[in-house]
KEKE-3310 file (N, C-alpha, C; in steps of 0.2 Angstrom, whole numbers, plus 5000, padded with zeros to 4 digits):
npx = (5196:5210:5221:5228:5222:5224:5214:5206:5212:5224:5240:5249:5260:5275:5283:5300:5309:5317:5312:5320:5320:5306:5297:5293:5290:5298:5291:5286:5279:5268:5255:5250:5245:5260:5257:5244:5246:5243:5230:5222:5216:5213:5230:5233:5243:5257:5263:5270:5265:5252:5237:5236:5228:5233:5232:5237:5243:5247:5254:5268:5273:5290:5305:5309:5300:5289:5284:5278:5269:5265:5252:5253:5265:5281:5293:5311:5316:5305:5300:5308:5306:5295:5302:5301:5288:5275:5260:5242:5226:5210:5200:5190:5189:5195:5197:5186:5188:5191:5183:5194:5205:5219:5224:5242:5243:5230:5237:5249:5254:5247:5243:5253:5250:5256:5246:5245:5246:5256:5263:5271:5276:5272:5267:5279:5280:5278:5284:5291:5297:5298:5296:5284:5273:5281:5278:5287:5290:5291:5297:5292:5289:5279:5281:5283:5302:5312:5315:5316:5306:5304:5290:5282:5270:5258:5241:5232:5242:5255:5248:5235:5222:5216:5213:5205:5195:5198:5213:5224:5234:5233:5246:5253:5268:5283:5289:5304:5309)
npy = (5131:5127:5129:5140:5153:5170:5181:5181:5178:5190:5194:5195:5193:5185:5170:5172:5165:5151:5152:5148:5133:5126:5127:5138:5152:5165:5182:5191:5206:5211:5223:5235:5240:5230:5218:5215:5204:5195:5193:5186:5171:5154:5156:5156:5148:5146:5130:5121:5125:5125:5130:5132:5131:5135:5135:5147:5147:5153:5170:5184:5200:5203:5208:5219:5213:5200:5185:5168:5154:5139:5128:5110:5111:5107:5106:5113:5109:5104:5119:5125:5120:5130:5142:5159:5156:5163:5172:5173:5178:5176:5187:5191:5191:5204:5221:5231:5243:5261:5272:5277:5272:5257:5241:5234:5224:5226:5237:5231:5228:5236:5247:5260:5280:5296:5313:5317:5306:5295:5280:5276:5263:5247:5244:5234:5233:5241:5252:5253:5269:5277:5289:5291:5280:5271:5269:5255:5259:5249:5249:5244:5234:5238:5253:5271:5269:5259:5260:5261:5270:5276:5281:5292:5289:5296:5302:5314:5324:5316:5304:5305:5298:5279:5268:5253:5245:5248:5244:5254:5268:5285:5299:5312:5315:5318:5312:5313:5312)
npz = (5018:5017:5002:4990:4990:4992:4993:5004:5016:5026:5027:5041:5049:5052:5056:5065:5070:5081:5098:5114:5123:5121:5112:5108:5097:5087:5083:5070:5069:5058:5062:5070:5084:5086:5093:5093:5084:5091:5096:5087:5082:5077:5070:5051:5043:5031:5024:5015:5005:5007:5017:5033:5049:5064:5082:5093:5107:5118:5121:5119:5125:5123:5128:5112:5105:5100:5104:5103:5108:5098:5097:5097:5096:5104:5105:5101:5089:5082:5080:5075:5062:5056:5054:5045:5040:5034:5044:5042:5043:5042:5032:5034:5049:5054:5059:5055:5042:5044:5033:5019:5025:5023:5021:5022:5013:5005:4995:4990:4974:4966:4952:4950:4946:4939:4942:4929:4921:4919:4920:4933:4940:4948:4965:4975:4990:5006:5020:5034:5039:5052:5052:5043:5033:5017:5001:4989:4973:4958:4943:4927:4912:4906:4912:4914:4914:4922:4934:4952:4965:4980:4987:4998:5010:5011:5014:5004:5001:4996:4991:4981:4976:4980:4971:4973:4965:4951:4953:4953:4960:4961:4962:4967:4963:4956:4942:4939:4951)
capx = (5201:5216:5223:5232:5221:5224:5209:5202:5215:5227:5245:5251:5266:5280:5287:5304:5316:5317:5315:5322:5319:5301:5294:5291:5294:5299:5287:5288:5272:5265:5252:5251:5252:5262:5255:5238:5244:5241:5224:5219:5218:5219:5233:5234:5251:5258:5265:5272:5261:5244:5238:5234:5225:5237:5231:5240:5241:5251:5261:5268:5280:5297:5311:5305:5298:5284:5286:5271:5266:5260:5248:5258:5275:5285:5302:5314:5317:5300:5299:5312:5304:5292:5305:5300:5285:5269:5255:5238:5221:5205:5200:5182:5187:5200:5191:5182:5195:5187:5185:5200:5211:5220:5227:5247:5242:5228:5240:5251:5251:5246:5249:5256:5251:5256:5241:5245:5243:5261:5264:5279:5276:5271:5269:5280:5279:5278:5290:5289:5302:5296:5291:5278:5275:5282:5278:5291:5286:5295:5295:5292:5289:5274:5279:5290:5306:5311:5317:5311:5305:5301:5285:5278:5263:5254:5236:5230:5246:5255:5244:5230:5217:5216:5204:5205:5191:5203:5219:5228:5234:5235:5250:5256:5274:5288:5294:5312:5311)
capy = (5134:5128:5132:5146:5159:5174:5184:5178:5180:5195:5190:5197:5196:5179:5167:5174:5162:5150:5157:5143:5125:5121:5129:5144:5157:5172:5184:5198:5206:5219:5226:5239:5241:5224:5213:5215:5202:5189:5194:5182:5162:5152:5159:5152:5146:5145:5126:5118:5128:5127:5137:5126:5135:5133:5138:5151:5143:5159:5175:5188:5206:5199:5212:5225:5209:5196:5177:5164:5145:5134:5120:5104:5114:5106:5107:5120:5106:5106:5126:5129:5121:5136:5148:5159:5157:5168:5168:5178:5175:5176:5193:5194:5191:5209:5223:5235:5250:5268:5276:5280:5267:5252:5236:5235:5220:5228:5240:5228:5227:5242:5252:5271:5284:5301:5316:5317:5298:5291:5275:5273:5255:5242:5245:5230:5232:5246:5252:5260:5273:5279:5296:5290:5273:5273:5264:5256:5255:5247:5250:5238:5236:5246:5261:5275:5268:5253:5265:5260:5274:5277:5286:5292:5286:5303:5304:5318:5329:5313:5299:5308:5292:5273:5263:5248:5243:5247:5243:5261:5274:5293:5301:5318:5313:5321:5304:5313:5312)
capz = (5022:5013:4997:4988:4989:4998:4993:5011:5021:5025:5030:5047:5050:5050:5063:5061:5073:5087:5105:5119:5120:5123:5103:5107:5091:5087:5078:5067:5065:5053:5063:5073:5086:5085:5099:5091:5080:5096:5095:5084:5084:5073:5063:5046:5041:5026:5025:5013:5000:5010:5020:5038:5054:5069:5087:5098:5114:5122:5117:5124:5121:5123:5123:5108:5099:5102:5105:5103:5109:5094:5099:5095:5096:5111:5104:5098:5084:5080:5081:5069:5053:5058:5051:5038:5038:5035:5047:5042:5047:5038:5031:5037:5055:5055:5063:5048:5043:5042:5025:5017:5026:5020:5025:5018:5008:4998:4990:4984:4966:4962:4949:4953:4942:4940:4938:4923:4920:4918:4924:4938:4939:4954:4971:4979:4997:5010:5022:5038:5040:5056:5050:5039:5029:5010:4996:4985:4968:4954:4935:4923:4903:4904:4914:4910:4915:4927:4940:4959:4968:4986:4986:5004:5009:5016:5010:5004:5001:4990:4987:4979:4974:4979:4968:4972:4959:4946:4956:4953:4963:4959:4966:4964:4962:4951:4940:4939:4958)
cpx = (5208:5215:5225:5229:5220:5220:5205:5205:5219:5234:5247:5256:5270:5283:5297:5311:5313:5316:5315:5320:5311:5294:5290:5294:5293:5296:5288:5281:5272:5260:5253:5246:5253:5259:5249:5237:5240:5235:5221:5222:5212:5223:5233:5240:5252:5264:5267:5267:5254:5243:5232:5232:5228:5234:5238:5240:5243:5256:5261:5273:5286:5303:5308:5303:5291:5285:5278:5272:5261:5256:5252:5265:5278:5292:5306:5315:5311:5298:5303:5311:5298:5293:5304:5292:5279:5263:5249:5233:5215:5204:5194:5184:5194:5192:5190:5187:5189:5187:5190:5206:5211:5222:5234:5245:5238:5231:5245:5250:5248:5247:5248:5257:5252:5247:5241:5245:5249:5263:5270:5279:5270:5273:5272:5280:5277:5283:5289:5295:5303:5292:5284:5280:5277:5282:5284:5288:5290:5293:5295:5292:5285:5274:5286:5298:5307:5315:5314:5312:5301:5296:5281:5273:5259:5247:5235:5235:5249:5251:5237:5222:5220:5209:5206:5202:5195:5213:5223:5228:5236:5241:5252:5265:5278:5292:5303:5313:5313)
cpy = (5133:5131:5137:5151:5165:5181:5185:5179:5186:5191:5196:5200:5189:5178:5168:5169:5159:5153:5151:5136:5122:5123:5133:5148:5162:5177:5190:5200:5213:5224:5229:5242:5232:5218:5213:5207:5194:5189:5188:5175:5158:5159:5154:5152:5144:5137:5121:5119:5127:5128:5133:5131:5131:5136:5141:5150:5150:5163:5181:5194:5201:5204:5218:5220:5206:5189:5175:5156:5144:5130:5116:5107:5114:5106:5113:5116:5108:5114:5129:5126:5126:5142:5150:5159:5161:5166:5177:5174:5178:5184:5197:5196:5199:5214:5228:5240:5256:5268:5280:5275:5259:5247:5238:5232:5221:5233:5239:5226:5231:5244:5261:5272:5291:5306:5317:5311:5295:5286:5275:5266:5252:5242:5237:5229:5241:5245:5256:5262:5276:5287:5294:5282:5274:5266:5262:5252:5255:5246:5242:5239:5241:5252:5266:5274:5263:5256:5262:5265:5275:5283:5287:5292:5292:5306:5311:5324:5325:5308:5304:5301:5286:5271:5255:5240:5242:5245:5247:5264:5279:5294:5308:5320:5314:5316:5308:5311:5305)
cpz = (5020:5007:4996:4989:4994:4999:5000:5014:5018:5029:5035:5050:5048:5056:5059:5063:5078:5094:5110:5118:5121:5116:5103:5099:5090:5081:5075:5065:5063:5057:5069:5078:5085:5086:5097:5086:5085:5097:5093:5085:5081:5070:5059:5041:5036:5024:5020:5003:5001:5014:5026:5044:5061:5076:5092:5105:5119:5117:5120:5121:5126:5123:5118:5103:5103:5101:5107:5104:5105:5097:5094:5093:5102:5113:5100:5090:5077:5076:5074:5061:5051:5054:5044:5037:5038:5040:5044:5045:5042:5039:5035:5046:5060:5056:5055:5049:5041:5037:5024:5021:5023:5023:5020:5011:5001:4992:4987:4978:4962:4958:4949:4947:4945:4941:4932:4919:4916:4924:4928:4939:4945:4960:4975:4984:4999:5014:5027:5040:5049:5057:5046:5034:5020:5007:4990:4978:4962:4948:4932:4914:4902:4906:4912:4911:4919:4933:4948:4962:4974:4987:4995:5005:5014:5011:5011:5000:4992:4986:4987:4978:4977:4977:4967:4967:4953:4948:4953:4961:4960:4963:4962:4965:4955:4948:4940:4946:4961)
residu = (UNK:UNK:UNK:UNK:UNK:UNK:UNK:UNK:UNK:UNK:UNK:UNK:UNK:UNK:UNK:UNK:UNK:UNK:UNK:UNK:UNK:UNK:UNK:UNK:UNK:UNK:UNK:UNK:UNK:UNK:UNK:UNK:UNK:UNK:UNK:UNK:UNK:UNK:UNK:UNK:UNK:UNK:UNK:UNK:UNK:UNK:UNK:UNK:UNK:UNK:UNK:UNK:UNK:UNK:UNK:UNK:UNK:UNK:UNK:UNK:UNK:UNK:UNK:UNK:UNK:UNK:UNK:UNK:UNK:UNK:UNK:UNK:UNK:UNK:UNK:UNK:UNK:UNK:UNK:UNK:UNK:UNK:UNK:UNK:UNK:UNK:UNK:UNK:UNK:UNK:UNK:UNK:UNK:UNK:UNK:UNK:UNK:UNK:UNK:UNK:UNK:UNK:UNK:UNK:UNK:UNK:UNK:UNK:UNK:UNK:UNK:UNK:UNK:UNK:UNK:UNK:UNK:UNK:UNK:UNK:UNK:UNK:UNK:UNK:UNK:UNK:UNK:UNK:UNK:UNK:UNK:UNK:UNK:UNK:UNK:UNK:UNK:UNK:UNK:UNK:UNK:UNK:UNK:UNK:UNK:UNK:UNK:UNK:UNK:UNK:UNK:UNK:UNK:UNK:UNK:UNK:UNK:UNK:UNK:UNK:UNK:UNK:UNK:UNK:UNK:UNK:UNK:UNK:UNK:UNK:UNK:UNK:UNK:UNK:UNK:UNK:UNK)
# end
């Protein structure tokens, strides 16, 4: 259950602040919709470099956010070494994705190539725009230049392939672009 590895889990979203005095906190979730990430219980916390299974005692929409009760969180003191940190949860127990969908987290680290099979670099994150999610991906020594390019994440039309077998994507993306 503990240790580094985050092959097993998927990370979520992040306790991102205090909310009032009795160690409630304020949550930033990744998933979508949001409050799906209250779903699950344990979350597993990233503390002090190990990765500990906290129970959700209560959580709720809050405003256009989400707010959660720890078990053994009574105080806002308490609450706030909290801050910052990632909450995931074990990968098995996420519901199964269709074919052809991804989690954010699998397509980190990727590397973005053109069709014609030039590297643009390293996907470092995703990003939701509102119109559609995009990927930001950043050169390195190996790809054609260290440029960061936001590439949209619209299968079919720009992401052409994910293989996660070989940790590439295809894209049909113009490198001047």
């Amino acid at each position: 259950m503990s240790g580094n590895n985050l092959d097993d889990k998927t990370v979520l979203g992040r306790i991102s602040s205090v909310y009032g005095v009795k160690g409630w906190v304020k949550i930033y979730s990744y998933t979508d919709p949001m409050e799906n990430i209250l779903t699950y219980s344990p979350w597993l916390l990233k503390i002090k470099g190990e990765w500990k299974p906290v129970e959700v005692e209560a959580g709720k929409q809050h405003g256009k956010g989400l707010i959660a009760k720890l078990a053994g969180v009574d105080d806002r003191e308490i609450a706030r070494t909290y801050n910052g940190i990632e909450i995931a949860v074990e990968t098995e127990r996420l519901p199964d994705l269709e074919a052809g969908e991804f989690y954010w987290s699998q397509l980190e680290n990727l590397k973005v190539y053109t069709e014609s099979g030039a590297l643009l670099g390293k996907v470092s994150h995703l990003m939701e725009t509102g119109a559609n999610d995009v990927l930001v991906v950043k050169g390195n020594a190996e790809s054609i230049d260290r440029n960061e390019r936001l590439i949209p994440y619209l299968p079919d039309r720009v992401i052409k392939e994910i293989d996660l077998e070989t940790g590439t994507i295809r894209v049909d993306w113009d490198p001047e672009f």
